[in-house]
N, C-alpha and C positions, 0 to 999 in steps of 0.2 A: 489628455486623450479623451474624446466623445464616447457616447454609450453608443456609437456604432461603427466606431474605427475597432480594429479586432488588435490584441497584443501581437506587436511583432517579436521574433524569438532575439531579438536585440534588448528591449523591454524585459523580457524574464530572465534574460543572463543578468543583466545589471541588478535584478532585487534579490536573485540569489547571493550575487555578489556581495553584497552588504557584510561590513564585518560584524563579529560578536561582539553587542554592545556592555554584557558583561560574563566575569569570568565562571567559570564552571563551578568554581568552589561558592561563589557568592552564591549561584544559581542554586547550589545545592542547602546553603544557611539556610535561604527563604524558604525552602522547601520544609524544610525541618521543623522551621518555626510556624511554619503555618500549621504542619502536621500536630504539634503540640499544642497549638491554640484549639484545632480540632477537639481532639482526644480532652483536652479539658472542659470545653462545651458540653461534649458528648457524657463527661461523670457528673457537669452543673445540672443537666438536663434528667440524668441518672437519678440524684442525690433530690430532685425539684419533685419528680413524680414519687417517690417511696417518702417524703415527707406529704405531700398532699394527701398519697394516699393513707398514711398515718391519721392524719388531721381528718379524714372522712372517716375513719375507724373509730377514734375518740369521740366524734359528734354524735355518732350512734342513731344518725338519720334515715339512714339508709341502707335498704336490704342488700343490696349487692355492690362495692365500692368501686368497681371496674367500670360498672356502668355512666360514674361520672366523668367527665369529658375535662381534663385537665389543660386549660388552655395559657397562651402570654398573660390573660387578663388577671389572671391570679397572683402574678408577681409585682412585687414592688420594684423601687425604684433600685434598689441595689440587684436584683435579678433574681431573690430568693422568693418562693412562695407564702402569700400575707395569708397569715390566718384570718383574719377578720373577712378579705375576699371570697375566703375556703367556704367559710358557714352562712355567707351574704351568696353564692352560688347554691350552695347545698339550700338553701330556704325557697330561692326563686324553682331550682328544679322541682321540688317535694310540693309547691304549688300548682308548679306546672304538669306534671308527674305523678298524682299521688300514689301511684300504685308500684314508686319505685320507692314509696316512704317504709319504713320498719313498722311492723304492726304490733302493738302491746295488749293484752287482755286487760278488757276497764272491769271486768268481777271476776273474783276468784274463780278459778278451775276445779270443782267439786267431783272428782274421780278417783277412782281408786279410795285404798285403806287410810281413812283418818281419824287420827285416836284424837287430836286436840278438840273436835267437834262435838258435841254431848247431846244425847239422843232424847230425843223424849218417849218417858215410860211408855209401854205398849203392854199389852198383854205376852207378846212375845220375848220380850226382853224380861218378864219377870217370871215366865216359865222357865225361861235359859239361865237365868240366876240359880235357879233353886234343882236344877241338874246338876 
């Protein structure tokens, strides 16, 4: 039939007509089993991001771990996420990014009451002694 001959209602009885090529119960296996192939996807994918984001916690690179982008590129060949891709992403972001790096203090923080620190004599300190 041409794309400009129109279906005649002879044509659509006939493909209705077609029998069930298979049975119901089959229809219903495959359905089940896809359904489980699902739902196991769905926990590999589950179990994939709460180790990544483990491994971004352990690395301790980064202020906020949500912020990294957990993609296919991170897993290996069996489907599990490769640590070494984990911290090979996390290095290229913190370059790319540095203001999503964690910040450390490079000299001590001198505030507040510190007894291990030792004062040099003053005139003050040797008034306050002898009170």
């Amino acid at each position: 039939m041409s794309e400009t001959e129109e279906a005649t209602p002879q044509d659509v009885t006939i493909a209705e007509a077609d029998p069930v090529t298979f049975s119901a119960e089959y229809v219903k296996e495959l359905r089940d089993e896809a359904a489980s192939h699902r739902i196991k996807a769905k926990r590999t994918d589950d179990a994939n991001l709460r180790l990544a984001h483990a491994l971004i916690e352990i690395d301790g690179r980064l202020v906020n771990p949500d912020e990294f982008a957990v993609t296919e590129d991170l897993l290996d060949d069996s489907g599990i996420i490769d640590q070494v891709k984990v911290q090979a992403a996390i290095a290229d972001l913190v370059s790319a990014k540095p203001y999503l790096a964690r910040r450390k203090p490079i000299t001590p923080i001198t505030q507040g009451v510190q007894s291990e620190i030792e004062s040099t004599p003053s005139l003050f300190a040797l008034v306050r002694d002898r009170v």
